[in-house]
N, C-alpha and C positions, 0 to 999 in steps of 0.2 A: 504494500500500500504506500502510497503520495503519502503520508502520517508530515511528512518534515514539510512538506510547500504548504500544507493547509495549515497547521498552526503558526505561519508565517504570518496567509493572508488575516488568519484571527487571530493574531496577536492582542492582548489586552480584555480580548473576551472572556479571561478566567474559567478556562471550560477544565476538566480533566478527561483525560485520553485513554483509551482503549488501545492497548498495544497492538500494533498489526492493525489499526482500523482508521477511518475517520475524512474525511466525506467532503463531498462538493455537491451543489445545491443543483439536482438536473435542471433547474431552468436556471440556473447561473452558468450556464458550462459554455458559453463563448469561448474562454481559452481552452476549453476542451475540444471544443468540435469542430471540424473542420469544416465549412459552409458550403463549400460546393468540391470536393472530391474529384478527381479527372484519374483517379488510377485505383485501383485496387488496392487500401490499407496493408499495411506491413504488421507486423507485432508491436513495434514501437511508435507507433504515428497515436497520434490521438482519437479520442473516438468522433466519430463522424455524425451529424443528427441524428439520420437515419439509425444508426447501431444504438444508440442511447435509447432513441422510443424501441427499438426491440428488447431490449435489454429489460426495459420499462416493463414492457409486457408480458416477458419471458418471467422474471420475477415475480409479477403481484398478480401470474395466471390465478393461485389457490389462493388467493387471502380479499380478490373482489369485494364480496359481500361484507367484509368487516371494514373493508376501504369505503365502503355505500356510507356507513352510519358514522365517518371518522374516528373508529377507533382505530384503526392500525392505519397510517401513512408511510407511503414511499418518499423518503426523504433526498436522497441524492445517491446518485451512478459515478463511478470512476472508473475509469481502466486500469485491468490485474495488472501488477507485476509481477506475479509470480515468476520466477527465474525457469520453476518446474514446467510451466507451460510450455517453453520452449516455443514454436513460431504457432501456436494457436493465439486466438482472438478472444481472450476473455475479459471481462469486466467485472466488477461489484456490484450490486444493489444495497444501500443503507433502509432499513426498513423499522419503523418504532410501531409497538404494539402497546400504547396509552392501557391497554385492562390490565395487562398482563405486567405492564412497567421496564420492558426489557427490549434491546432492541437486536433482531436480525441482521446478521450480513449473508445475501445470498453472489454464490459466485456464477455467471453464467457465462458457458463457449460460446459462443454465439457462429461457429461452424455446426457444431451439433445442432443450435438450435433447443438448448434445455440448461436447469440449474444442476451444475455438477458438484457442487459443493454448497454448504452452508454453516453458519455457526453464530450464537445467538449469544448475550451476554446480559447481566444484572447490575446496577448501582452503580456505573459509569454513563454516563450523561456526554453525546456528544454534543457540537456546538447547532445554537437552532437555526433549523432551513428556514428562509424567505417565508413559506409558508405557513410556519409555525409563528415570523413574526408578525404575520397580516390577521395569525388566527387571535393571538394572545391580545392585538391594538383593539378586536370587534370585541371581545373579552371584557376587555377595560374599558372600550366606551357603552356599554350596552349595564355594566355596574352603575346605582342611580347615583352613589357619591363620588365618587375615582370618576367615572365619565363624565359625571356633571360638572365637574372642575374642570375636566381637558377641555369639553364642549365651550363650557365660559371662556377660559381662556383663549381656544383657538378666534371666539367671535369679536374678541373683544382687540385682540393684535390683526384679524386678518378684514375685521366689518362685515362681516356674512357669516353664517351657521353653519357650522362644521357638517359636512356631505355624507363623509365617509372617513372609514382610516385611512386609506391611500389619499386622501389631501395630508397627513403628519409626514414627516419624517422619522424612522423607525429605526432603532438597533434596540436590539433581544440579544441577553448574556444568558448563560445558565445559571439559577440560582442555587446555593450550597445553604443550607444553613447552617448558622453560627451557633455554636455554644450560648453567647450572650444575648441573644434573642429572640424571641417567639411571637408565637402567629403563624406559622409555616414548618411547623414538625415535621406536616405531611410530606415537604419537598426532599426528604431522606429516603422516600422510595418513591415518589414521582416525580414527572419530569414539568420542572417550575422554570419561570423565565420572571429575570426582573426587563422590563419594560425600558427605553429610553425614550421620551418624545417629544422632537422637536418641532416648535410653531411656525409660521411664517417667516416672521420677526425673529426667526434665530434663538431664541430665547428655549428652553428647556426644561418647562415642568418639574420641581422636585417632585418624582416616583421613589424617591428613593426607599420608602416605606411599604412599596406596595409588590405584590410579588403575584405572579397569573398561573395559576395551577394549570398545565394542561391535560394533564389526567383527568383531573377534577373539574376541569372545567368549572374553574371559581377563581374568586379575587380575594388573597391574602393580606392581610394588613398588619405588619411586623410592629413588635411593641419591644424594649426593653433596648439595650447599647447595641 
């Protein structure tokens, strides 16, 4: 696994790592993919659109219907390194299962055409996809008190009523709890995001208190140092 270029690009995100693992956002993969292809991939080239949605598909064929209801999401694709693979075409699938609280990595050939490999892990939190942080922003504004402060704020710097999330500015860290504080016990075995969000005006809400279950699907409010 790429493990050393990604915690490059999320440096400062205070995430903890999964050896062997750890991930790139499949709709972030511009430097992944190669836009328009004119030859046939090698082992080493990057993965190409097209190989990413199969890959996509190839992965979350058995897990559909839990993907329907949001509990298990396909988080981000990379290409193997595996050294073993020698000149086949394989990739990863990043995949979190929110009931279960643990996340899959599926490996797939993509010459076969199926997942050759898998292996799943507990209590390691990698860093949250794109997706996770558009889900944790509807999260927190859909809360009547944590929302109804971003809402005020955003209307009051920007002169119109906040739309949507995707009018903020957004960075999601993963949350750990502390020793010295509570409100978020539960983020020791779910996967919690503390929130960043910026308004028009640049300016940036203290969340600092507030922490988005996404297991739970709830908003945590941190009390103590």
């Amino acid at each position: 696994m790429a493990w050393g270029r990604i915690v490059v690009a999320l440096a400062g995100a205070g995430v903890a790592a999964l050896a062997g693992s750890l991930l790139l956002l499949s709709g972030e993969q511009g430097s992944q993919a190669a836009r328009s292809p004119l030859r046939t991939p090698s082992p080493a080239d990057p993965l190409t659109d097209e190989e990413i949605d199969r890959v996509g598909e190839i992965a979350s064929a058995t897990l559909r219907a839990r993907m329907t209801n949001g509990r298990v999401e396909l988080l981000y694709i990379e290409r193997g390194d595996d050294k073993a693979a020698g000149e086949r075409r394989r990739a990863d699938a990043y995949i979190y299962d929110y009931a279960a609280n643990r996340f899959i990595v599926r490996t797939v050939d993509l010459a076969e055409g199926r997942v050759v490999a898998e292996r799943e892990g507990r209590g390691t939190q990698p860093p949250p996809s794109r997706l996770e942080e558009e889900r944790a922003a509807e999260l927190l504004l859909a809360d009547r008190v944590h929302g109804g402060r971003i809402r005020a704020a955003y209307a009051r710097t920007a002169g119109r009523p906040l739309r949507s999330a995707s009018d903020l500015g957004l960075r999601a860290l993963i949350y750990t709890p502390r020793p010295a504080s509570r409100g978020a016990e539960a983020c020791s075995d779910h996967r919690c995001v503390r929130l960043l969000v910026r308004l028009p005006d640049g300016t940036w809400p203290d969340t600092t208190r507030t922490v988005v279950d996404l297991s739970a699907k709830k908003i945590l409010t941190l009390t103590g140092r």
